[in-house]
PDB file of N, CA, C and O in Angstrom:
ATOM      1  N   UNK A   1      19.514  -7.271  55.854  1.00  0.00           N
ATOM      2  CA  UNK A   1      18.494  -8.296  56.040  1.00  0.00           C
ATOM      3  C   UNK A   1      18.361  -9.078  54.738  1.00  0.00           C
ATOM      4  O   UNK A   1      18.580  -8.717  53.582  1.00  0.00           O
ATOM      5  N   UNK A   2      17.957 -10.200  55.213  1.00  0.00           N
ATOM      6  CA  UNK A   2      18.286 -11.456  53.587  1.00  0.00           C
ATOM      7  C   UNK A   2      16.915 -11.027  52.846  1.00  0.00           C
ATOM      8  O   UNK A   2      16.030 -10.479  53.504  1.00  0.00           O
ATOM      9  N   UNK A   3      16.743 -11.299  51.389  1.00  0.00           N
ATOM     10  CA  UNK A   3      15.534 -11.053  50.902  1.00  0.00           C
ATOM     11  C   UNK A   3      14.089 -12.040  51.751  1.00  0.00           C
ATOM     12  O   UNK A   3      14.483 -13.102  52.234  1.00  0.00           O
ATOM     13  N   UNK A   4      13.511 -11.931  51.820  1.00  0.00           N
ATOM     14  CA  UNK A   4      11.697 -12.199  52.436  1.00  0.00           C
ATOM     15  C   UNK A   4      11.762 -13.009  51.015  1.00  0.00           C
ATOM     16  O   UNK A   4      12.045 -12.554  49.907  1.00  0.00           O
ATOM     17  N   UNK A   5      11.320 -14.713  51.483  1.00  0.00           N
ATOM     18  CA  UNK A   5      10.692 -15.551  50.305  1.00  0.00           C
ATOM     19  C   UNK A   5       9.790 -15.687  50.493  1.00  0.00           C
ATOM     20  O   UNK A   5       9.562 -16.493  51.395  1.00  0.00           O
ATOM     21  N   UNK A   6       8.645 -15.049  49.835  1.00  0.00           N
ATOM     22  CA  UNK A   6       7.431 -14.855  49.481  1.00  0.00           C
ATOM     23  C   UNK A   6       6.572 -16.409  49.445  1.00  0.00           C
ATOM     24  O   UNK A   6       5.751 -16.673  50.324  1.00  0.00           O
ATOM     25  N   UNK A   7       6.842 -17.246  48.465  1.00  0.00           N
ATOM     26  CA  UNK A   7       6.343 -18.686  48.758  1.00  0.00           C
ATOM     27  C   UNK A   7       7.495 -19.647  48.374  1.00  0.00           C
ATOM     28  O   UNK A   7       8.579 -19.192  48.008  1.00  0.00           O
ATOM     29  N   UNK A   8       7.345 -20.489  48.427  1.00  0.00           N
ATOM     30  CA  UNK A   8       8.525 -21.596  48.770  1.00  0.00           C
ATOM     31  C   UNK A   8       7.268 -23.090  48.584  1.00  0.00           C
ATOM     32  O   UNK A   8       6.100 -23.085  48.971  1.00  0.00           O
ATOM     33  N   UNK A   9       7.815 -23.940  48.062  1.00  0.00           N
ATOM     34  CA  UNK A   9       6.732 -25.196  47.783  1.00  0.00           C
ATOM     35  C   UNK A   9       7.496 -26.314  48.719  1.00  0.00           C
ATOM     36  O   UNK A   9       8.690 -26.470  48.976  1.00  0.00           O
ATOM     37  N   UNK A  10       6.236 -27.071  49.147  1.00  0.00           N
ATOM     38  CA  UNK A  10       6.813 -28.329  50.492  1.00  0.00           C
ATOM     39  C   UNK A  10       8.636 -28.851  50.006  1.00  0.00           C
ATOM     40  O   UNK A  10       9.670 -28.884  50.673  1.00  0.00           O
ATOM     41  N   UNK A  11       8.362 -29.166  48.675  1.00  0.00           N
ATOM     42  CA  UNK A  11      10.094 -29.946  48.408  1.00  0.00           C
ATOM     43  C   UNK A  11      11.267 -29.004  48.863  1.00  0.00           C
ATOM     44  O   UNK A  11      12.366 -29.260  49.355  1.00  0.00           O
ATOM     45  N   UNK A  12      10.416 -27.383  48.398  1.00  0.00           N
ATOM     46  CA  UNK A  12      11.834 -26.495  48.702  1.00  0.00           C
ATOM     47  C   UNK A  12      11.943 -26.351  49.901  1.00  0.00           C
ATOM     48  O   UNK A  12      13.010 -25.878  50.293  1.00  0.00           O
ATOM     49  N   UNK A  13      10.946 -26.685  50.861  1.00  0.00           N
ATOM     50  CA  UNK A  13      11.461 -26.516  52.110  1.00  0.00           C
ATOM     51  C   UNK A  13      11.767 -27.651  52.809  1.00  0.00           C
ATOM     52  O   UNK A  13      12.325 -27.483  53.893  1.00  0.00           O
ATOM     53  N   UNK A  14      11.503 -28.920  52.399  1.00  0.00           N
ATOM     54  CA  UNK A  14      12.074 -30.253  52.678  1.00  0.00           C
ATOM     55  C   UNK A  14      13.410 -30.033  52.513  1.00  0.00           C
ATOM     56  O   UNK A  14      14.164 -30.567  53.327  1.00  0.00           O
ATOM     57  N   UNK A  15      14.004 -29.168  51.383  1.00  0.00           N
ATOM     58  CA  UNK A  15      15.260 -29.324  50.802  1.00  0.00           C
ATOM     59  C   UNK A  15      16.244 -28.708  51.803  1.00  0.00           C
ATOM     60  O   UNK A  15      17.371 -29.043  52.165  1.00  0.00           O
ATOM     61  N   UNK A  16      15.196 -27.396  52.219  1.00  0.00           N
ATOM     62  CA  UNK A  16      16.208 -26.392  53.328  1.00  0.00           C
ATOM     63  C   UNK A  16      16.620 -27.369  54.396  1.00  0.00           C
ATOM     64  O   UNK A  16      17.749 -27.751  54.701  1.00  0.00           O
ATOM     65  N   UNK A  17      15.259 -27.734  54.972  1.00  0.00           N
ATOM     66  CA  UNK A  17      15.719 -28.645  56.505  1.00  0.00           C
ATOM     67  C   UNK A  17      16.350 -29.737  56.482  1.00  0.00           C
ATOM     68  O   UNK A  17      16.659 -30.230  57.567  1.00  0.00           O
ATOM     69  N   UNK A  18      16.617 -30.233  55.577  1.00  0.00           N
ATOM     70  CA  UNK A  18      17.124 -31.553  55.441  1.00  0.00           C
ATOM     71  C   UNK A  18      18.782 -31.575  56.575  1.00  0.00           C
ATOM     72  O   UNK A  18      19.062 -32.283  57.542  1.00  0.00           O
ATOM     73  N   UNK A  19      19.392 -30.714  56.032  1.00  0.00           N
ATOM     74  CA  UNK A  19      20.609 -31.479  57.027  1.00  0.00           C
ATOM     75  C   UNK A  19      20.516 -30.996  58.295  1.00  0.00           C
ATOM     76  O   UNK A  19      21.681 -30.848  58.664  1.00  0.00           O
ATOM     77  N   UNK A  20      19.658 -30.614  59.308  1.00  0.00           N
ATOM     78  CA  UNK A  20      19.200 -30.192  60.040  1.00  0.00           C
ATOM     79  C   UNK A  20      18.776 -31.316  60.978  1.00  0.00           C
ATOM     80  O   UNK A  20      17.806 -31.889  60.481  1.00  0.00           O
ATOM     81  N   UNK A  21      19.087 -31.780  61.991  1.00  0.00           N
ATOM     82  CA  UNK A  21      18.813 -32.422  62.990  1.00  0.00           C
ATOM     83  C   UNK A  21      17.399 -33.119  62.837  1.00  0.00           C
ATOM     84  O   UNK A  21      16.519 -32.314  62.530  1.00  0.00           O
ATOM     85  N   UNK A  22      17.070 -34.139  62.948  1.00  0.00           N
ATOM     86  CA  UNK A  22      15.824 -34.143  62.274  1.00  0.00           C
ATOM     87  C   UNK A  22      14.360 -34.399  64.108  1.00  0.00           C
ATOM     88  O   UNK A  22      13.177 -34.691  64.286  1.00  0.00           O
ATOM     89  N   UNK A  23      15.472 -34.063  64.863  1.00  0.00           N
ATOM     90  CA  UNK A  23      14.668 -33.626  66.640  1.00  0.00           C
ATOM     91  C   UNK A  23      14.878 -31.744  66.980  1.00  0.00           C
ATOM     92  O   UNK A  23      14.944 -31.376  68.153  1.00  0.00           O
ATOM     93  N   UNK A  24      14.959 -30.758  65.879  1.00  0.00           N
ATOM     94  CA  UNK A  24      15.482 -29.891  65.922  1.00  0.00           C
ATOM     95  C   UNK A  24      14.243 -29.061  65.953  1.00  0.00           C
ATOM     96  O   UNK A  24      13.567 -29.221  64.937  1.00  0.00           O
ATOM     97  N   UNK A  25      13.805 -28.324  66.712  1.00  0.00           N
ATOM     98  CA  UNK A  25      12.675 -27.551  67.223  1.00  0.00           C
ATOM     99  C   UNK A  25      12.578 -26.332  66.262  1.00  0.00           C
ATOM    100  O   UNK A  25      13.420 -25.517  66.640  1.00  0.00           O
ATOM    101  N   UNK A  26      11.987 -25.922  65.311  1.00  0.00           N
ATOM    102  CA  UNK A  26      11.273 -25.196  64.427  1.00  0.00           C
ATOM    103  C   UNK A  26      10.590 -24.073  65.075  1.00  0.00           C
ATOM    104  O   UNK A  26       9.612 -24.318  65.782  1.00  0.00           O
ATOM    105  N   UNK A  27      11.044 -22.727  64.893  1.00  0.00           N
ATOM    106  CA  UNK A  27      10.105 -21.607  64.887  1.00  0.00           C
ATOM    107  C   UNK A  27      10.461 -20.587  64.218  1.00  0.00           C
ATOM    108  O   UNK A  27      11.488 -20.584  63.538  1.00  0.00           O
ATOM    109  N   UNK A  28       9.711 -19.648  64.313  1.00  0.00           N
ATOM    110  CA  UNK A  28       9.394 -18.666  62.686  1.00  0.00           C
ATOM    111  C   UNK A  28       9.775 -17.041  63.723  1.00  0.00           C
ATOM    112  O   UNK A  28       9.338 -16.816  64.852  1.00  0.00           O
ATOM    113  N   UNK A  29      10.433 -16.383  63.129  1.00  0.00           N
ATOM    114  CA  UNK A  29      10.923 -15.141  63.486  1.00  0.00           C
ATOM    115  C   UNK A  29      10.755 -14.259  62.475  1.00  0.00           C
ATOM    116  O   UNK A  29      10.975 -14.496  61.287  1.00  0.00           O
ATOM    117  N   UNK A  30      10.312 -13.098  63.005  1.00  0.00           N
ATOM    118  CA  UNK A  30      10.053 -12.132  62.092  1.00  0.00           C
ATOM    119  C   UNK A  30      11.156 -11.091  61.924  1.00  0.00           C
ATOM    120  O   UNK A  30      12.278 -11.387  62.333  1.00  0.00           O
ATOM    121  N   UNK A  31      10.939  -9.872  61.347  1.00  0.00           N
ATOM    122  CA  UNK A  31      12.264  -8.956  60.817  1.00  0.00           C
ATOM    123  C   UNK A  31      12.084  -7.783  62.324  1.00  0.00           C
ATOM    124  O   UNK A  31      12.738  -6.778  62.602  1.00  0.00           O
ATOM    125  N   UNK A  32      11.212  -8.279  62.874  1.00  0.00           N
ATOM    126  CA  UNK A  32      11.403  -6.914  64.366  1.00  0.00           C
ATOM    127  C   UNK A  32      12.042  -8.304  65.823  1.00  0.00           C
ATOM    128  O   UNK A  32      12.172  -7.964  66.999  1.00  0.00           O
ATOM    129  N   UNK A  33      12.294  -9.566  65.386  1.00  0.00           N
ATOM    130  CA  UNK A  33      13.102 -10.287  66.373  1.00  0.00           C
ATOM    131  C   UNK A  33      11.619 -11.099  67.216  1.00  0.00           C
ATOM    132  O   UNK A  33      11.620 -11.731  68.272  1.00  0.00           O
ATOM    133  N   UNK A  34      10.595 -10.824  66.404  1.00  0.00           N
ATOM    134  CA  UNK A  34       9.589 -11.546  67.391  1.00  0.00           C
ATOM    135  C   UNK A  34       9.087 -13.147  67.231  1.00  0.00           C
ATOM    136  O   UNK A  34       8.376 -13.462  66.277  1.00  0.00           O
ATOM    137  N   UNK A  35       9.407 -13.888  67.990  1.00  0.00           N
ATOM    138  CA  UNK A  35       9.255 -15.328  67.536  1.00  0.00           C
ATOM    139  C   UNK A  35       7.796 -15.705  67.749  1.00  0.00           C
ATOM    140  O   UNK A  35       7.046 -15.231  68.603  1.00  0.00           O
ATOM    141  N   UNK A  36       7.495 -16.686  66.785  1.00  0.00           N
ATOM    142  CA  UNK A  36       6.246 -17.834  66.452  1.00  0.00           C
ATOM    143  C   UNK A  36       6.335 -18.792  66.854  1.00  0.00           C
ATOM    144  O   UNK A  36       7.496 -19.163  66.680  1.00  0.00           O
ATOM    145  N   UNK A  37       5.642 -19.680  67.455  1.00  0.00           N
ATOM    146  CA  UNK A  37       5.630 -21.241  67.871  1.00  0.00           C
ATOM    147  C   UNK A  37       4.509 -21.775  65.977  1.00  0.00           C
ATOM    148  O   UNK A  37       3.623 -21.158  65.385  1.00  0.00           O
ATOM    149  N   UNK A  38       4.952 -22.651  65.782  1.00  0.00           N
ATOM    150  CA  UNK A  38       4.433 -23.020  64.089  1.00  0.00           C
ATOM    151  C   UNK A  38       3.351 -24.224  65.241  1.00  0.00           C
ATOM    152  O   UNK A  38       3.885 -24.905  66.117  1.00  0.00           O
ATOM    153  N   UNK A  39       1.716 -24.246  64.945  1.00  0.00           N
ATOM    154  CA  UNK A  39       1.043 -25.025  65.934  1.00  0.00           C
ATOM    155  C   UNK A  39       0.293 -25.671  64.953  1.00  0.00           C
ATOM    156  O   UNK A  39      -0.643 -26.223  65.533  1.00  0.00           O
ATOM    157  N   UNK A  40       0.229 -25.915  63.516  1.00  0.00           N
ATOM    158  CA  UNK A  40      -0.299 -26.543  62.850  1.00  0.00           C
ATOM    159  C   UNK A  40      -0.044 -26.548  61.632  1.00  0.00           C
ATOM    160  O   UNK A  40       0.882 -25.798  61.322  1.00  0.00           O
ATOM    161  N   UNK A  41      -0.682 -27.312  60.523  1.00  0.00           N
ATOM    162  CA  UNK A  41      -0.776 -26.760  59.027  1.00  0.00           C
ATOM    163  C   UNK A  41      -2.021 -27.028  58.435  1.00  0.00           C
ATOM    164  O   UNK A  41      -2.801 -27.682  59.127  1.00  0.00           O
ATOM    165  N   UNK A  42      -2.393 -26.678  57.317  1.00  0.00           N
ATOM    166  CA  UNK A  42      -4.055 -26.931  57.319  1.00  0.00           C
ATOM    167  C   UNK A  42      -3.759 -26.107  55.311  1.00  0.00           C
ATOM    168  O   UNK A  42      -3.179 -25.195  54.721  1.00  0.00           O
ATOM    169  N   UNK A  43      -4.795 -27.456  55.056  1.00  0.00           N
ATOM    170  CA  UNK A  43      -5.039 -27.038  53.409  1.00  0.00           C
ATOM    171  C   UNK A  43      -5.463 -25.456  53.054  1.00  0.00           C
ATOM    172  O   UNK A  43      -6.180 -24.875  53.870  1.00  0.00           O
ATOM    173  N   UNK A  44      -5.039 -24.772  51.877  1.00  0.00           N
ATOM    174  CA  UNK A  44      -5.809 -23.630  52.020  1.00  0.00           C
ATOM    175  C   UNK A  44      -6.200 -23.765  50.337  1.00  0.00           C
ATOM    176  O   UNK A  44      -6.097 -24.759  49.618  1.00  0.00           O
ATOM    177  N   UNK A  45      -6.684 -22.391  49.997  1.00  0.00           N
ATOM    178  CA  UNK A  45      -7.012 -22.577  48.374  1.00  0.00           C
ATOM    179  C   UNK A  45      -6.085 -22.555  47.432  1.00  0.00           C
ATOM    180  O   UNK A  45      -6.435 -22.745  46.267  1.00  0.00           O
ATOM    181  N   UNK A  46      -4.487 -22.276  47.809  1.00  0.00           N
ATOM    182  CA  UNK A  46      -3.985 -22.502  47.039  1.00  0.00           C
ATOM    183  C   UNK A  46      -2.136 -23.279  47.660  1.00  0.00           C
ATOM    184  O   UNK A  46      -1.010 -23.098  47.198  1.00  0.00           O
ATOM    185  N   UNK A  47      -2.451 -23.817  48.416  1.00  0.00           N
ATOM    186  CA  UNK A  47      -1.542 -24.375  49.111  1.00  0.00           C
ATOM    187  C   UNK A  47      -1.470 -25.168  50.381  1.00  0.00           C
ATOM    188  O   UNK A  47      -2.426 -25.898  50.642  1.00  0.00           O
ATOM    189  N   UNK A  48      -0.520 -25.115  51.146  1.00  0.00           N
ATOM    190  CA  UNK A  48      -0.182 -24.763  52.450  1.00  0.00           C
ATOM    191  C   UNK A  48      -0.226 -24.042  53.276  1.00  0.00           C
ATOM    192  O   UNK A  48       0.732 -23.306  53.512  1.00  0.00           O
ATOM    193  N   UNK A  49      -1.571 -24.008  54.130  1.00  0.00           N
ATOM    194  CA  UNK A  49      -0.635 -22.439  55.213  1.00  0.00           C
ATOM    195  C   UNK A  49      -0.346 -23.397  56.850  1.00  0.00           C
ATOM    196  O   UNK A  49      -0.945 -24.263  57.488  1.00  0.00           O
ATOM    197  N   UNK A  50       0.742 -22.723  56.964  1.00  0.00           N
ATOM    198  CA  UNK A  50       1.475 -22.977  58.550  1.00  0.00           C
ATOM    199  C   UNK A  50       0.723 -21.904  59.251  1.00  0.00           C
ATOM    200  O   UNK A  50       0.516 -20.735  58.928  1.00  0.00           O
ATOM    201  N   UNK A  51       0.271 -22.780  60.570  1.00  0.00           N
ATOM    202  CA  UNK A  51      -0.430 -21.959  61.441  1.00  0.00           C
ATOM    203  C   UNK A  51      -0.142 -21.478  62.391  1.00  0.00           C
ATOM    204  O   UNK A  51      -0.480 -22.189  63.337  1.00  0.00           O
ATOM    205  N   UNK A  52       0.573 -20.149  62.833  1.00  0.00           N
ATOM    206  CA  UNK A  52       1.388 -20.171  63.830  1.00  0.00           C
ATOM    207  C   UNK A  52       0.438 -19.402  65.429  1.00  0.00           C
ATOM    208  O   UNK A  52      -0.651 -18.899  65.707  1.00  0.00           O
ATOM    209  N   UNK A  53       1.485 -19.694  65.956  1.00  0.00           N
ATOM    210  CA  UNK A  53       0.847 -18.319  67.277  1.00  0.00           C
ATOM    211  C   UNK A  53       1.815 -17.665  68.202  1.00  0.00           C
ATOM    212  O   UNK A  53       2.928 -18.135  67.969  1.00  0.00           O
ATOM    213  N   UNK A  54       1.853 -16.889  69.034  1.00  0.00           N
ATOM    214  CA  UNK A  54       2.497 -16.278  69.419  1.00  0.00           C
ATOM    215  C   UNK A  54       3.361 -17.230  70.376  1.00  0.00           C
ATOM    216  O   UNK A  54       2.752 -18.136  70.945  1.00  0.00           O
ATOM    217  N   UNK A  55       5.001 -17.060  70.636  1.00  0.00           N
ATOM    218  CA  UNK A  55       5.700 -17.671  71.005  1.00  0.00           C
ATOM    219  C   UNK A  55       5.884 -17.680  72.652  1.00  0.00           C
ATOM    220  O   UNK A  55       6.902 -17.106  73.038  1.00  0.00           O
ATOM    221  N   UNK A  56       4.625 -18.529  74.163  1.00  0.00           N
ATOM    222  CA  UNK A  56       5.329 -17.763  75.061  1.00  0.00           C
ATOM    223  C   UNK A  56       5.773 -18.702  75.717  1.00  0.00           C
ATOM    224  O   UNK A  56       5.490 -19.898  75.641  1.00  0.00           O
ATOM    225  N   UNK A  57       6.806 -17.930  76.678  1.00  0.00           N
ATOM    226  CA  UNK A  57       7.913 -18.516  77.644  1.00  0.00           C
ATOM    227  C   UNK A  57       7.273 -19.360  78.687  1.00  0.00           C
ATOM    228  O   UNK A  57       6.346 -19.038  79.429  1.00  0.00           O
ATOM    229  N   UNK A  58       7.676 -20.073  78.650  1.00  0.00           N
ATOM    230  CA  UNK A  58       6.306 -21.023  80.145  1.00  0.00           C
ATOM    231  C   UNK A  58       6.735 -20.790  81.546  1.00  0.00           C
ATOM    232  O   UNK A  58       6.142 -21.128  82.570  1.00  0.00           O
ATOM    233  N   UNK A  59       8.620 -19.731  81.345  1.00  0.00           N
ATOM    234  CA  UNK A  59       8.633 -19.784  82.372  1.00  0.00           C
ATOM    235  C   UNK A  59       8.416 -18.407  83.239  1.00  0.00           C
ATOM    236  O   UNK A  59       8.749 -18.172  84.401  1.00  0.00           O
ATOM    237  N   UNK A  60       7.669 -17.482  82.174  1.00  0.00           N
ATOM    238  CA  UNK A  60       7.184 -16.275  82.320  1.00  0.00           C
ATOM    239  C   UNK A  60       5.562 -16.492  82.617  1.00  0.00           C
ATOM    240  O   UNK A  60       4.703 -17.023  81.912  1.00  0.00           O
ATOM    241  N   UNK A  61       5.474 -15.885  83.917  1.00  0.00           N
ATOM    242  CA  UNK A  61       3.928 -15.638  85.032  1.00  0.00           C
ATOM    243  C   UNK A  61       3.197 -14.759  84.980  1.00  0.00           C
ATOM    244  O   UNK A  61       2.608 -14.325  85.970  1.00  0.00           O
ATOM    245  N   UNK A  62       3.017 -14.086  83.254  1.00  0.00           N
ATOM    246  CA  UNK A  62       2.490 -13.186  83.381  1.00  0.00           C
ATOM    247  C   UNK A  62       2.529 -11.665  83.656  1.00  0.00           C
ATOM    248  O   UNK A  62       1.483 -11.019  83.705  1.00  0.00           O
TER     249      UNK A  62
END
């Protein structure tokens, strides 16, 4: 498993996505395979935080 980057600042992650499709759908996966839908961002006290929530299938009924 790749090292966990702890924080990362807006440019460094401008820098990652850049050659990346720029209509290319964004979500956040964790180290047990469980995906995030990213549903906002919002000032915090010392940064950025991305606001995520749980990722579900629309074409799953429950």
């Amino acid at each position: 498993m790749d090292t966990a980057i702890k924080q990362i600042t807006v440019q460094e992650l401008i820098l990652e996505l850049q050659n990346f499709p720029s209509d290319a759908q964004i979500s956040l996966t964790d180290g047990y395979g469980e995906t995030f839908s990213i549903v906002g961002f919002e000032a915090g006290s010392d940064g950025v935080n991305i606001v995520i929530a749980d990722d579900v299938d629309s074409d799953d009924d429950g």
